[in-house]
Jmol script that loads the backbone (N, CA, C; Angstrom):
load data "model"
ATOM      1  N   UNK A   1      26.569  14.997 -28.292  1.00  0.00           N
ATOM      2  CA  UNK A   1      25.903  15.612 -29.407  1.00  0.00           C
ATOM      3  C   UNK A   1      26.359  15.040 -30.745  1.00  0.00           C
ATOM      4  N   UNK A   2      27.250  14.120 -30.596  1.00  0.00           N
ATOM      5  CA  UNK A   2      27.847  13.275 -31.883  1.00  0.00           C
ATOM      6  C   UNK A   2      28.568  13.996 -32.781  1.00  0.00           C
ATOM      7  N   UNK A   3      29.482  15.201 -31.974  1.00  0.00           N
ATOM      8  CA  UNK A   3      30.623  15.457 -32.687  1.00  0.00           C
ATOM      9  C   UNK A   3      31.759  15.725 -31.962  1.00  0.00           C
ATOM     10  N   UNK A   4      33.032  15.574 -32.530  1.00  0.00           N
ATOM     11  CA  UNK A   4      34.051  15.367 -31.423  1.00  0.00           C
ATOM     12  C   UNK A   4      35.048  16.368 -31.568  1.00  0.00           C
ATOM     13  N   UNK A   5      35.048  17.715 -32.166  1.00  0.00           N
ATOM     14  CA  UNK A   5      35.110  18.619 -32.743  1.00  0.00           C
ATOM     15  C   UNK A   5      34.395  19.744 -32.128  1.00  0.00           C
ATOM     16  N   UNK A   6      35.224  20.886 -31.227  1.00  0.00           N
ATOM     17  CA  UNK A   6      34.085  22.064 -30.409  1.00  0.00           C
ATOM     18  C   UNK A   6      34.459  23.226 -30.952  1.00  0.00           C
ATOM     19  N   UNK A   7      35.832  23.335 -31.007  1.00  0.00           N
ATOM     20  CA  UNK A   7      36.321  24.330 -31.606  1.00  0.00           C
ATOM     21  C   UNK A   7      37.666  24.247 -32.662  1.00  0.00           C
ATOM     22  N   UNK A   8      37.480  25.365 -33.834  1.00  0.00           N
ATOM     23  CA  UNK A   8      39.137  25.442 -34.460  1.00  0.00           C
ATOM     24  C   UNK A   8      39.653  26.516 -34.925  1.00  0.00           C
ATOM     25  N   UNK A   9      40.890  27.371 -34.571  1.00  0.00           N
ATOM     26  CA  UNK A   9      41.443  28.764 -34.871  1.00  0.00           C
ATOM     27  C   UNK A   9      42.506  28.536 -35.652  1.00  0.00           C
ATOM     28  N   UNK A  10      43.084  29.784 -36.889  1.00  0.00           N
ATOM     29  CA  UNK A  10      44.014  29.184 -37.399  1.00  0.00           C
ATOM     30  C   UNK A  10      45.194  30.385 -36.563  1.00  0.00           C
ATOM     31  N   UNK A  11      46.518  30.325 -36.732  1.00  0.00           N
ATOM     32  CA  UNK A  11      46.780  31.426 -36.158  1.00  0.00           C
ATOM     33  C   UNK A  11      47.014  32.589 -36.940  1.00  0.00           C
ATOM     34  N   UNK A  12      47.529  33.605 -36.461  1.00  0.00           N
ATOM     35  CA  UNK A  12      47.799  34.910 -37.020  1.00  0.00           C
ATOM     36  C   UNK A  12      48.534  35.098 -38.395  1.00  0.00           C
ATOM     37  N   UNK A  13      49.977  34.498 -37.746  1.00  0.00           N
ATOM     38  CA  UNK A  13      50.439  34.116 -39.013  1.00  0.00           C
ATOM     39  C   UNK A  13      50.906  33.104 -40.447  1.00  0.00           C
ATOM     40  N   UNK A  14      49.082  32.801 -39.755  1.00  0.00           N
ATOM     41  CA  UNK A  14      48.482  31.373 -41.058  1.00  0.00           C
ATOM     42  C   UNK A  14      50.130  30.119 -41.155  1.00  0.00           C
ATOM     43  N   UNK A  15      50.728  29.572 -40.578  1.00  0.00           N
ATOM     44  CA  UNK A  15      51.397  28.411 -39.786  1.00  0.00           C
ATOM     45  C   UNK A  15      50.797  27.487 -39.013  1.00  0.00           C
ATOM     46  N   UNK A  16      49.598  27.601 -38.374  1.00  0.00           N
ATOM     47  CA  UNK A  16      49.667  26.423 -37.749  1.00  0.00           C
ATOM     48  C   UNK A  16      48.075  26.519 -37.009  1.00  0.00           C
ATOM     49  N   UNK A  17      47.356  25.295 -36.854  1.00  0.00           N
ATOM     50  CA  UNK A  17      45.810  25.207 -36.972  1.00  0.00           C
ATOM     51  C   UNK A  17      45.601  24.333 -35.862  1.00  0.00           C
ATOM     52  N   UNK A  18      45.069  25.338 -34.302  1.00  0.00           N
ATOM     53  CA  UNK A  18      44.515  24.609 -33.120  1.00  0.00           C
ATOM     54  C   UNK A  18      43.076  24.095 -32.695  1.00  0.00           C
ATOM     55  N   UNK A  19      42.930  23.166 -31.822  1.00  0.00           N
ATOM     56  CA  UNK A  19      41.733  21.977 -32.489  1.00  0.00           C
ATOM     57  C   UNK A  19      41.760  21.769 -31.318  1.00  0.00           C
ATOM     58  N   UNK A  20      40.062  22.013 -30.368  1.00  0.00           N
ATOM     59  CA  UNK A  20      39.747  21.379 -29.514  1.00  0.00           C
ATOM     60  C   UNK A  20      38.789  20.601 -29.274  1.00  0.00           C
ATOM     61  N   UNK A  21      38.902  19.228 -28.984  1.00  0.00           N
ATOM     62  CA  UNK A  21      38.020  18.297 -29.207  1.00  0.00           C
ATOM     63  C   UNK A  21      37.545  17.790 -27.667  1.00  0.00           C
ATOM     64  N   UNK A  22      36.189  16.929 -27.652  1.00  0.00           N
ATOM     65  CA  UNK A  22      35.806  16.385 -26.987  1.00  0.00           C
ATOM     66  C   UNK A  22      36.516  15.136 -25.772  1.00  0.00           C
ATOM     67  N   UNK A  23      37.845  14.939 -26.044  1.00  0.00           N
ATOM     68  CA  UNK A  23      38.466  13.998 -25.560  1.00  0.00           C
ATOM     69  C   UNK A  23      39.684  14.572 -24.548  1.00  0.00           C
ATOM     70  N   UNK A  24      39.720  15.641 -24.061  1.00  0.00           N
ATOM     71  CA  UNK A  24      40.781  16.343 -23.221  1.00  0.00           C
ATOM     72  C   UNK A  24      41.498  16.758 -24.162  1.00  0.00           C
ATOM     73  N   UNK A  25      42.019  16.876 -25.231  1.00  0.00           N
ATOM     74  CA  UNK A  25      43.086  17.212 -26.254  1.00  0.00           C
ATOM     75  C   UNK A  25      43.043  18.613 -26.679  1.00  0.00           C
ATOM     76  N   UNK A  26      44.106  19.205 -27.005  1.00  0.00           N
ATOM     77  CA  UNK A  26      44.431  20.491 -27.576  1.00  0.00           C
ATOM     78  C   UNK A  26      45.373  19.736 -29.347  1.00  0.00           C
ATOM     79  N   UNK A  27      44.958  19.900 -29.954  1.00  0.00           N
ATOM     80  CA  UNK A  27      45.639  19.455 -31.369  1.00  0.00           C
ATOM     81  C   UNK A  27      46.406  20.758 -31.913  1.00  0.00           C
ATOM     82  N   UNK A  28      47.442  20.631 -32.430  1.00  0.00           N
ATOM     83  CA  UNK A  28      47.855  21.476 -33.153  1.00  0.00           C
ATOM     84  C   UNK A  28      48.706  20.636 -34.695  1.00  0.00           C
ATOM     85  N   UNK A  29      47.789  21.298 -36.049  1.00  0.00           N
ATOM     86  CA  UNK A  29      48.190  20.908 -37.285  1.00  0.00           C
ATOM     87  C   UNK A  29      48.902  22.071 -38.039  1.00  0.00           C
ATOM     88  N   UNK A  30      49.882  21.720 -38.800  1.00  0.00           N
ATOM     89  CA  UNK A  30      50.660  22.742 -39.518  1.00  0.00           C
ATOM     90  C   UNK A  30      49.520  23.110 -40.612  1.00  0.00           C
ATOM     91  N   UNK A  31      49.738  24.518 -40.665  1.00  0.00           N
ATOM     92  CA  UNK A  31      48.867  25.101 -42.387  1.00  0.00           C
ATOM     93  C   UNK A  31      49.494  25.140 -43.118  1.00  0.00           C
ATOM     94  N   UNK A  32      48.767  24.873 -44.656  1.00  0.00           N
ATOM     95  CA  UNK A  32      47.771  24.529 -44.713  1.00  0.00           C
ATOM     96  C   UNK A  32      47.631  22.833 -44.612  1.00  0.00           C
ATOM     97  N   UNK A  33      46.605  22.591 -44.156  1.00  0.00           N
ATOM     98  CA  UNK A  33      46.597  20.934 -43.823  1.00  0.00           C
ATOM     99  C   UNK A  33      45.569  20.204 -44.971  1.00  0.00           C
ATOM    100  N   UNK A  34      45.672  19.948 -45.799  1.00  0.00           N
ATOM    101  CA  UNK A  34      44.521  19.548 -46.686  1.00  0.00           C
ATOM    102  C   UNK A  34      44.571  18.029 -47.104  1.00  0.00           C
ATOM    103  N   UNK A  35      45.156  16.866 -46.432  1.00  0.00           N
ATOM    104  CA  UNK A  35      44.960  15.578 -46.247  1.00  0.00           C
ATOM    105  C   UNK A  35      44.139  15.131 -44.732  1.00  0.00           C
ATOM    106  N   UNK A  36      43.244  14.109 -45.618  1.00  0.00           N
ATOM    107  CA  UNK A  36      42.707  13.221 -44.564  1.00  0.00           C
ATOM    108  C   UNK A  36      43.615  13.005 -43.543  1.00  0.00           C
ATOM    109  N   UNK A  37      43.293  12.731 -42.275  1.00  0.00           N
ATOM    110  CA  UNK A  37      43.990  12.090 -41.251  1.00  0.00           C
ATOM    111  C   UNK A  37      45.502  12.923 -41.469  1.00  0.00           C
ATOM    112  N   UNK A  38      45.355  13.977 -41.263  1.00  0.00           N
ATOM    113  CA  UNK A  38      46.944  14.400 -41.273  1.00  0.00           C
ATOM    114  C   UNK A  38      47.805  14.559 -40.073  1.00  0.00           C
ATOM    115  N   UNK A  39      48.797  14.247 -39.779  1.00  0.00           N
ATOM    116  CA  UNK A  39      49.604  14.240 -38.754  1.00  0.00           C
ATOM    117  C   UNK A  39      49.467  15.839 -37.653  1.00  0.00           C
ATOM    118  N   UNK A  40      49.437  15.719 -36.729  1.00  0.00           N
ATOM    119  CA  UNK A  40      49.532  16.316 -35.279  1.00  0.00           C
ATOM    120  C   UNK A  40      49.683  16.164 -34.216  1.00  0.00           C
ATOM    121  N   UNK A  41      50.008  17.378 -33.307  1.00  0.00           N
ATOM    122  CA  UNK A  41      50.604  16.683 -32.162  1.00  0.00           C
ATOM    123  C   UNK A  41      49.136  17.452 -31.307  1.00  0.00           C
ATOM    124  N   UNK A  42      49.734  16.174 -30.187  1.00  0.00           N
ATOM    125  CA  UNK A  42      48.293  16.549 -29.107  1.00  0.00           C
ATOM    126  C   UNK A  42      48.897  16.185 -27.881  1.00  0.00           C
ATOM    127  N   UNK A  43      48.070  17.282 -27.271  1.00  0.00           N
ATOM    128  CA  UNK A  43      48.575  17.795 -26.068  1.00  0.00           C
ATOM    129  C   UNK A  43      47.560  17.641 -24.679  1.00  0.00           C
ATOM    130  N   UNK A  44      47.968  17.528 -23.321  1.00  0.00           N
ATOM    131  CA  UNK A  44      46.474  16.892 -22.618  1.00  0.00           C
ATOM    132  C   UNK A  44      46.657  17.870 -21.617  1.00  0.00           C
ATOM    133  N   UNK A  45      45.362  18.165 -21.102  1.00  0.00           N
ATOM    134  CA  UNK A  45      45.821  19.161 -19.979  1.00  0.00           C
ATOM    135  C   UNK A  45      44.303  19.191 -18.864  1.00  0.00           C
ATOM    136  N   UNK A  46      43.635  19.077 -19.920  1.00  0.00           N
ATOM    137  CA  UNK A  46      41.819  19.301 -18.902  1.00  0.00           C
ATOM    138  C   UNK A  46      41.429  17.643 -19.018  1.00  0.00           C
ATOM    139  N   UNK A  47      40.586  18.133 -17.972  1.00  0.00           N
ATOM    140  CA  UNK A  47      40.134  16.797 -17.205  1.00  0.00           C
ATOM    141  C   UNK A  47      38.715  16.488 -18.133  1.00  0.00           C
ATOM    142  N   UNK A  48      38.595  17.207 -18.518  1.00  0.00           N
ATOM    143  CA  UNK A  48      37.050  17.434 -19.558  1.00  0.00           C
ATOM    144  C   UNK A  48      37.454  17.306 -21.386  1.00  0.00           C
ATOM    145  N   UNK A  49      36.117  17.771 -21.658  1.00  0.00           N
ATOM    146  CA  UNK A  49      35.906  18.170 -22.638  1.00  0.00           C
ATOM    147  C   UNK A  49      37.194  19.556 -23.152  1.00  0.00           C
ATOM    148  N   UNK A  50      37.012  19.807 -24.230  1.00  0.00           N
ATOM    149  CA  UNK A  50      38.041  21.157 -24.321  1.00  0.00           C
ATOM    150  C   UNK A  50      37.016  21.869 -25.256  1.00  0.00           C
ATOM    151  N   UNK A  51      36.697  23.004 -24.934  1.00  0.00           N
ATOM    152  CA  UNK A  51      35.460  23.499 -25.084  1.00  0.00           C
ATOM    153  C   UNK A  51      35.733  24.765 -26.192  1.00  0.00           C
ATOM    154  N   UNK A  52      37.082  25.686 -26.356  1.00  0.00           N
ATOM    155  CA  UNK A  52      37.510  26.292 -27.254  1.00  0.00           C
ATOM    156  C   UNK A  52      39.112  26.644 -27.185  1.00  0.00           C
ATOM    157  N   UNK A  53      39.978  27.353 -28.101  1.00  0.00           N
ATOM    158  CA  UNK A  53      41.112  27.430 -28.488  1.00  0.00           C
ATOM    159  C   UNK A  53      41.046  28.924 -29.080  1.00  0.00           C
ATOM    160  N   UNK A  54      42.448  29.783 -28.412  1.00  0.00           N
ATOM    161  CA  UNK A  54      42.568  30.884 -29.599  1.00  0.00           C
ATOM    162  C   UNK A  54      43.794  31.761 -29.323  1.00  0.00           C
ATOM    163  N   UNK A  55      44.554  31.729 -30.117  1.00  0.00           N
ATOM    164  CA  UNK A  55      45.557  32.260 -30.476  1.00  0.00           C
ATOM    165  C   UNK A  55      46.134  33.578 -29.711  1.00  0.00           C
ATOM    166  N   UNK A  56      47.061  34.011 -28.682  1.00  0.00           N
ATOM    167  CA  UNK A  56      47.223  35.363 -28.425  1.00  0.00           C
ATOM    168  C   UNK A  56      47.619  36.037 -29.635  1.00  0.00           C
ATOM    169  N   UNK A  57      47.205  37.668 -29.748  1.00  0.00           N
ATOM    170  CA  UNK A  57      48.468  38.619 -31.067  1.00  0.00           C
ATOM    171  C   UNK A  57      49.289  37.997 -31.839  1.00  0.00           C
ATOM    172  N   UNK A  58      49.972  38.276 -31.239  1.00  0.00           N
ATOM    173  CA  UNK A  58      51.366  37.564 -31.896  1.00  0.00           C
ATOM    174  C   UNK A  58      51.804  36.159 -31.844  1.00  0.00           C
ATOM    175  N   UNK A  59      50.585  34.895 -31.511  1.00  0.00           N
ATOM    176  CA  UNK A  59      50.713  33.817 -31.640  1.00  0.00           C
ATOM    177  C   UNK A  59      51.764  33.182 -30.994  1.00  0.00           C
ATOM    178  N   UNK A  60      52.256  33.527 -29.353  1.00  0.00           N
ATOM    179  CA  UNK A  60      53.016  33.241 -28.849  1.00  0.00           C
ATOM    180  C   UNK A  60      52.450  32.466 -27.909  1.00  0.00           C
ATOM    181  N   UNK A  61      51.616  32.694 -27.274  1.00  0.00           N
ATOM    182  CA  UNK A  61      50.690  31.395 -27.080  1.00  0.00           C
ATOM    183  C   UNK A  61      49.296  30.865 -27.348  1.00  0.00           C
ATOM    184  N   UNK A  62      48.368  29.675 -26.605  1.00  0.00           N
ATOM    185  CA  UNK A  62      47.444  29.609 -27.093  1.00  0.00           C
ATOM    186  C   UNK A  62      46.655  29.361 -25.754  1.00  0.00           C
ATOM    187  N   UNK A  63      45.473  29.618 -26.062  1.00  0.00           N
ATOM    188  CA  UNK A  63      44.285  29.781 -23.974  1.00  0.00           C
ATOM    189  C   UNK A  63      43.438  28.848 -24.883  1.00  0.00           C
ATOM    190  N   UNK A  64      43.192  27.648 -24.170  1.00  0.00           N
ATOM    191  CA  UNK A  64      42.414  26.606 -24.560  1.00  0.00           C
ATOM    192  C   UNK A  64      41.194  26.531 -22.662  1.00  0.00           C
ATOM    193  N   UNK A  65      40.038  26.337 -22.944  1.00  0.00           N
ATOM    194  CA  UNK A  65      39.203  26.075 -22.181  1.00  0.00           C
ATOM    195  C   UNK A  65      38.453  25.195 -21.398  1.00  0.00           C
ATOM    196  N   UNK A  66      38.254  25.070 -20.752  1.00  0.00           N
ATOM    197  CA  UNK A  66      37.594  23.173 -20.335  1.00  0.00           C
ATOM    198  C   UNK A  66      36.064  23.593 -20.145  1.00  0.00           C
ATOM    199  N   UNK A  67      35.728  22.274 -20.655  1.00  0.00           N
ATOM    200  CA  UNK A  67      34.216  22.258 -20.335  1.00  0.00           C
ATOM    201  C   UNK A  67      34.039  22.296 -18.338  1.00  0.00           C
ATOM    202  N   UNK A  68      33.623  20.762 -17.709  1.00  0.00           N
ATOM    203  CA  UNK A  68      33.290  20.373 -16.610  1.00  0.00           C
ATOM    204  C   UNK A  68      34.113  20.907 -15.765  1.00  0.00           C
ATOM    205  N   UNK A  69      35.236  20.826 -16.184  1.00  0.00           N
ATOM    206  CA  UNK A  69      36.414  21.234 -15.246  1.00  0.00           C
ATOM    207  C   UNK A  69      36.842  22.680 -14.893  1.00  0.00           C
ATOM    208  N   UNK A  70      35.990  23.242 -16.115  1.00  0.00           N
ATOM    209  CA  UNK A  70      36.221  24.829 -15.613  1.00  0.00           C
ATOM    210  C   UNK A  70      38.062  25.542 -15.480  1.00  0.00           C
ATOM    211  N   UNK A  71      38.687  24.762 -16.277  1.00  0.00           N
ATOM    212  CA  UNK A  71      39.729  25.323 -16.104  1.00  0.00           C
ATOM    213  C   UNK A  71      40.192  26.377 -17.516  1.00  0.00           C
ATOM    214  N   UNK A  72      41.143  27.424 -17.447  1.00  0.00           N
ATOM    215  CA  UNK A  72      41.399  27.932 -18.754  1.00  0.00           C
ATOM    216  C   UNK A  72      43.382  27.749 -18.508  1.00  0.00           C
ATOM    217  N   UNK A  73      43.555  27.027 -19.595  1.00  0.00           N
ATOM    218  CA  UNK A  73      44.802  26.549 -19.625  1.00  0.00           C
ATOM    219  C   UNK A  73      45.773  27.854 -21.035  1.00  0.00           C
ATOM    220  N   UNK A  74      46.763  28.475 -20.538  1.00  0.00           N
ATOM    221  CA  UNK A  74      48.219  28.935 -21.231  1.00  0.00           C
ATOM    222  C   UNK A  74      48.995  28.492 -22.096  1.00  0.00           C
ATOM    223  N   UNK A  75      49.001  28.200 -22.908  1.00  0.00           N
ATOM    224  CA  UNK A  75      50.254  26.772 -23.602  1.00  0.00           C
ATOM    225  C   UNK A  75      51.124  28.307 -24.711  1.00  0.00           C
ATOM    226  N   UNK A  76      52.409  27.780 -24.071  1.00  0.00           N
ATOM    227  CA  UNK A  76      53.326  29.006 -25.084  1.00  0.00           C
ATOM    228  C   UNK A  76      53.594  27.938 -26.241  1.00  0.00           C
ATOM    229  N   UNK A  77      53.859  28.506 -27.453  1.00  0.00           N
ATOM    230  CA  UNK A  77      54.093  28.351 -28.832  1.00  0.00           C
ATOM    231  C   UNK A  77      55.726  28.310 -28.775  1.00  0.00           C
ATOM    232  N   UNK A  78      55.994  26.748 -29.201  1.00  0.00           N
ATOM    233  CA  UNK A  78      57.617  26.295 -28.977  1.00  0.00           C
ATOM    234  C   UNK A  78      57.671  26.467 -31.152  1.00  0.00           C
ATOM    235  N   UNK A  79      58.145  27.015 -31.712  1.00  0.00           N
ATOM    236  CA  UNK A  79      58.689  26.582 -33.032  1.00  0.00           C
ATOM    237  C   UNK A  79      59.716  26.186 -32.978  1.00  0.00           C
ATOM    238  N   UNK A  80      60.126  24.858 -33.368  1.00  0.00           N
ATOM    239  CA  UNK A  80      61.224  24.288 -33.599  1.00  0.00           C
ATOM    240  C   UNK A  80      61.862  23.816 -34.824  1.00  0.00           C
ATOM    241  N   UNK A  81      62.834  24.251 -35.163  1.00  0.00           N
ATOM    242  CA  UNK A  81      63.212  24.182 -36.775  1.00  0.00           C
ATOM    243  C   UNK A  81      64.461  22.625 -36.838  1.00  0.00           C
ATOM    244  N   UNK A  82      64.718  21.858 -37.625  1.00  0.00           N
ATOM    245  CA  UNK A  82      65.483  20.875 -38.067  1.00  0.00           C
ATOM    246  C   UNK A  82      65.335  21.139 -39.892  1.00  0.00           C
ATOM    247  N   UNK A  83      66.784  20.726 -40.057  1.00  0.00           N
ATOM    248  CA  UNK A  83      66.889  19.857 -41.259  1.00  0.00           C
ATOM    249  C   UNK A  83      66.489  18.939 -42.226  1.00  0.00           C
ATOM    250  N   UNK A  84      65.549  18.846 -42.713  1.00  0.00           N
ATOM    251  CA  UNK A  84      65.128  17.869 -43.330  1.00  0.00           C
ATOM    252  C   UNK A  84      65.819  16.980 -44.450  1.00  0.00           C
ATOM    253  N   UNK A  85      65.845  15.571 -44.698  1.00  0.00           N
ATOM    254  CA  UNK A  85      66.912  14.723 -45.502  1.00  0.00           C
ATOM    255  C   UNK A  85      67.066  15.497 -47.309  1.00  0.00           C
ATOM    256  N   UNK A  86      66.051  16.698 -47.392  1.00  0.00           N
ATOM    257  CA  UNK A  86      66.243  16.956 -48.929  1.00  0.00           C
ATOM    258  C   UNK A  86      67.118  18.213 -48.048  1.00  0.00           C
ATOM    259  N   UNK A  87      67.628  19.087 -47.373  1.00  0.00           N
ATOM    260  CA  UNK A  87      68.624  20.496 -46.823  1.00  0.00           C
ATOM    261  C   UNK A  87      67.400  21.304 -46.835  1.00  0.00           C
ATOM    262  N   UNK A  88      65.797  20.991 -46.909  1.00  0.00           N
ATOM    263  CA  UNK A  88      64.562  22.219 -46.480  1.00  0.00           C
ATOM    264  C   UNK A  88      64.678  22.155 -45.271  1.00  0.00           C
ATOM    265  N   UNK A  89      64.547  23.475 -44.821  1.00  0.00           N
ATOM    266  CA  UNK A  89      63.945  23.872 -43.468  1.00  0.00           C
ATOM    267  C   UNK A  89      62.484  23.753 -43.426  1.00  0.00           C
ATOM    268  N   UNK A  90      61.983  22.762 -42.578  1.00  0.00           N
ATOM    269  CA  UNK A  90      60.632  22.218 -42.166  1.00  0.00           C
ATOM    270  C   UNK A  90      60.613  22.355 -40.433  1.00  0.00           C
ATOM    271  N   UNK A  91      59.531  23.012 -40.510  1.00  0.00           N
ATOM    272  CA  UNK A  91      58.685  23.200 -38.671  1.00  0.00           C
ATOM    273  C   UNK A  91      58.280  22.366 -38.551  1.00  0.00           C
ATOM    274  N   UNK A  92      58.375  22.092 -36.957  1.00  0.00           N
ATOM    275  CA  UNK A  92      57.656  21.198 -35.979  1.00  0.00           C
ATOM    276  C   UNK A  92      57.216  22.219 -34.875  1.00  0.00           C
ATOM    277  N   UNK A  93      56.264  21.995 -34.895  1.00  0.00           N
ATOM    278  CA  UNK A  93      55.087  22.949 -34.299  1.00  0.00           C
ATOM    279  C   UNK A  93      55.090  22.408 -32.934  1.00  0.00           C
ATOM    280  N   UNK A  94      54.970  22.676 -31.597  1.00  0.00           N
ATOM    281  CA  UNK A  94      54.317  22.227 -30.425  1.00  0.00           C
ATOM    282  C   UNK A  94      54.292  23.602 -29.649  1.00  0.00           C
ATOM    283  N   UNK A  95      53.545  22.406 -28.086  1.00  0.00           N
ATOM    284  CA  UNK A  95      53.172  23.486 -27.430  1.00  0.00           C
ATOM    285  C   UNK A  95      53.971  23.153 -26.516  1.00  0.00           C
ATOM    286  N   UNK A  96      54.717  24.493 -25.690  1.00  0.00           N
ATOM    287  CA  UNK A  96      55.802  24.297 -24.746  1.00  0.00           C
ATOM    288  C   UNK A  96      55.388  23.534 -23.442  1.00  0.00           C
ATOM    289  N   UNK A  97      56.268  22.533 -22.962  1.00  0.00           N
ATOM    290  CA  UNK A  97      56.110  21.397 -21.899  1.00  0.00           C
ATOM    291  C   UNK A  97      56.314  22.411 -20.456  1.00  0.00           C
ATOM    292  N   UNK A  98      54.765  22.417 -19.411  1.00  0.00           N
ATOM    293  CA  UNK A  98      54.957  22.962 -18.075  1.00  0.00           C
ATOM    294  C   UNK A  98      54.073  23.970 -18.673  1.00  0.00           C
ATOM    295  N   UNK A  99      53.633  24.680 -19.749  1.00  0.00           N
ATOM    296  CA  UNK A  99      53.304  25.586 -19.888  1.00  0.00           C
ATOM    297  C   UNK A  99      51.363  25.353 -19.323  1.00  0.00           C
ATOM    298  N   UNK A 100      50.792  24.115 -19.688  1.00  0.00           N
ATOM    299  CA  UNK A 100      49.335  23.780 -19.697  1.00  0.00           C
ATOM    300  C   UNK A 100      49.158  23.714 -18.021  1.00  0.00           C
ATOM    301  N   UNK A 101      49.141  24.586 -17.400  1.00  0.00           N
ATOM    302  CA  UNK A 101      48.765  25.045 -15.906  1.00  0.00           C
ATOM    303  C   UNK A 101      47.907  25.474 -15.665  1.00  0.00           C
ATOM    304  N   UNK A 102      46.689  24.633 -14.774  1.00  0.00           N
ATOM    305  CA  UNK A 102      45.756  25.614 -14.459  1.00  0.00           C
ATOM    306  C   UNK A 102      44.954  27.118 -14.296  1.00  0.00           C
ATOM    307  N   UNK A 103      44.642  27.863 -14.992  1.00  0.00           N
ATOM    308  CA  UNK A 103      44.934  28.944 -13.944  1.00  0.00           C
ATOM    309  C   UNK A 103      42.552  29.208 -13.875  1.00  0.00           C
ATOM    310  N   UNK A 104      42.657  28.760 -12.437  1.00  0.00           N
ATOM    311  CA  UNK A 104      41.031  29.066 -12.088  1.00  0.00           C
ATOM    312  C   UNK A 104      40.548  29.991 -11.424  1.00  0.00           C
ATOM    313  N   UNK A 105      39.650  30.728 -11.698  1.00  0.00           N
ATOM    314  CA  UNK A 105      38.976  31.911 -10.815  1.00  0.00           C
ATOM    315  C   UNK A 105      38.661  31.288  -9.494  1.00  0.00           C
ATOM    316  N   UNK A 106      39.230  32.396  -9.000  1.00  0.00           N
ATOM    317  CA  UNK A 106      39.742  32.568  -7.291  1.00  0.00           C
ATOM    318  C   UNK A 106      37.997  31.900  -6.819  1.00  0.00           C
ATOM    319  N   UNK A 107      37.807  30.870  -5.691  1.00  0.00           N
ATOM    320  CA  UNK A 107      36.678  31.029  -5.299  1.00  0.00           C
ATOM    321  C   UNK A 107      36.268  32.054  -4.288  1.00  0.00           C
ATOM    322  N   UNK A 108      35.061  32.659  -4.309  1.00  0.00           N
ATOM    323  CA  UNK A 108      35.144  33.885  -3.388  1.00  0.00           C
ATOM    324  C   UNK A 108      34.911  33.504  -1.496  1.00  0.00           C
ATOM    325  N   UNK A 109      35.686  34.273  -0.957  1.00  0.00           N
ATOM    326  CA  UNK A 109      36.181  33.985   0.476  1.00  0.00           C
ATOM    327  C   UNK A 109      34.702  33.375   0.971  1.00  0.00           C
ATOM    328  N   UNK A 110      34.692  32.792   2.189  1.00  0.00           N
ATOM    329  CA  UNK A 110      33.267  32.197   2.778  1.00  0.00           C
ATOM    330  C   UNK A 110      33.153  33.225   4.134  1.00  0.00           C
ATOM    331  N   UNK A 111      31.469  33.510   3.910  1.00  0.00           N
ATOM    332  CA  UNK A 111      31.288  34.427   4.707  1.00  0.00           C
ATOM    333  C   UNK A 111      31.836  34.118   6.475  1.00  0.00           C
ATOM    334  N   UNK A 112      31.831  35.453   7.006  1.00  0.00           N
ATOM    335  CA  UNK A 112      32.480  35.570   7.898  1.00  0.00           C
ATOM    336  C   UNK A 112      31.444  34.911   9.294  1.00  0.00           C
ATOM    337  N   UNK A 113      32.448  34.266  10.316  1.00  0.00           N
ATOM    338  CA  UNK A 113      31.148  33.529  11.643  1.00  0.00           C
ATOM    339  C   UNK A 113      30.047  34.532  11.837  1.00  0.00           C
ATOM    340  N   UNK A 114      29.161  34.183  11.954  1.00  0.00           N
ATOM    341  CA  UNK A 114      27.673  34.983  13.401  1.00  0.00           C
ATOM    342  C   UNK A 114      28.433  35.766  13.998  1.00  0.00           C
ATOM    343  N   UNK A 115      27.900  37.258  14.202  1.00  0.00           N
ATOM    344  CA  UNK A 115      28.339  37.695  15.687  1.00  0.00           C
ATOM    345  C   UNK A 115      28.155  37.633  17.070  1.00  0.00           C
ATOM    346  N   UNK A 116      28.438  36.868  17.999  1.00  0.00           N
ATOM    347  CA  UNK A 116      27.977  36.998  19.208  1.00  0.00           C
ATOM    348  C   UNK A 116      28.662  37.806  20.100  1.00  0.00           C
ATOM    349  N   UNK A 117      27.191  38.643  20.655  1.00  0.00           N
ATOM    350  CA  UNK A 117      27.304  39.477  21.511  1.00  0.00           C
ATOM    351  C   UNK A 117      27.514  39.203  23.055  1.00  0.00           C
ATOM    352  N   UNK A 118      28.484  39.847  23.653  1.00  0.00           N
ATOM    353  CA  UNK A 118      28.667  39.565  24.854  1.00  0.00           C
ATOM    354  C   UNK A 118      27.768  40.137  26.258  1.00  0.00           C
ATOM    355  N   UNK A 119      27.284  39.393  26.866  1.00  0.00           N
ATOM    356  CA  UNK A 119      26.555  39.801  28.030  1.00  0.00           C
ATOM    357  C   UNK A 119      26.917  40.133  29.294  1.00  0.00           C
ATOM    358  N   UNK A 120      26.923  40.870  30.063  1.00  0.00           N
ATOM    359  CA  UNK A 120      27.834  41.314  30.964  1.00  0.00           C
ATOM    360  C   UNK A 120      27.496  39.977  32.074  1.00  0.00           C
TER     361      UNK A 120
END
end "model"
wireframe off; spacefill off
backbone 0.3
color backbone group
């Protein structure tokens, strides 16, 4: 459809801006982001398209969706704090590693054999 862009949520507590695009990727950009081409990290998990993104409550994790693949993927919210060379405390945002696991609706059981009746 000539855009590579399906969905984008910011989270709860306006920190950090998830992005699901056409290319398997889950993006996550720090807020507010207001440069071109701004730095993020991206994360791979569906075999597809990634079809939407959205924040639990309390932004502890994030449920991202697949198109073809039909999967809905978990990713917990890692904040990680460092030092920066001026003594600011600056975030690095990701999404926790092991966390992007399948989880697919059960397919339903396959019906049960024919009955055959016994003849004496």
């Amino acid at each position: 459809d000539g855009t590579d862009i399906n969905a984008l949520v910011r989270s709860h507590n306006r920190k950090v801006i998830a992005l699901a695009d056409d290319f398997c990727k889950v993006h996550l950009f720090q807020f507010p982001c207001c440069k071109p081409k701004a730095p993020s990290h991206k994360y791979s998990a569906h075999s597809s398209h990634v079809t939407n993104v959205s924040f639990l409550h309390r932004d502890s994790h994030l449920v991202s969706t697949g198109g073809k693949d039909t999967s809905i993927m978990q990713w917990r919210l890692v904040e990680k704090t460092s030092l920066a060379s001026s003594d600011s405390l600056s975030l690095n945002l990701s999404l926790g590693a092991g966390e992007g696991l399948p989880h697919r609706a059960a397919a339903p059981p396959p019906p049960p054999p024919p009955q055959t009746a016994a003849t004496p």
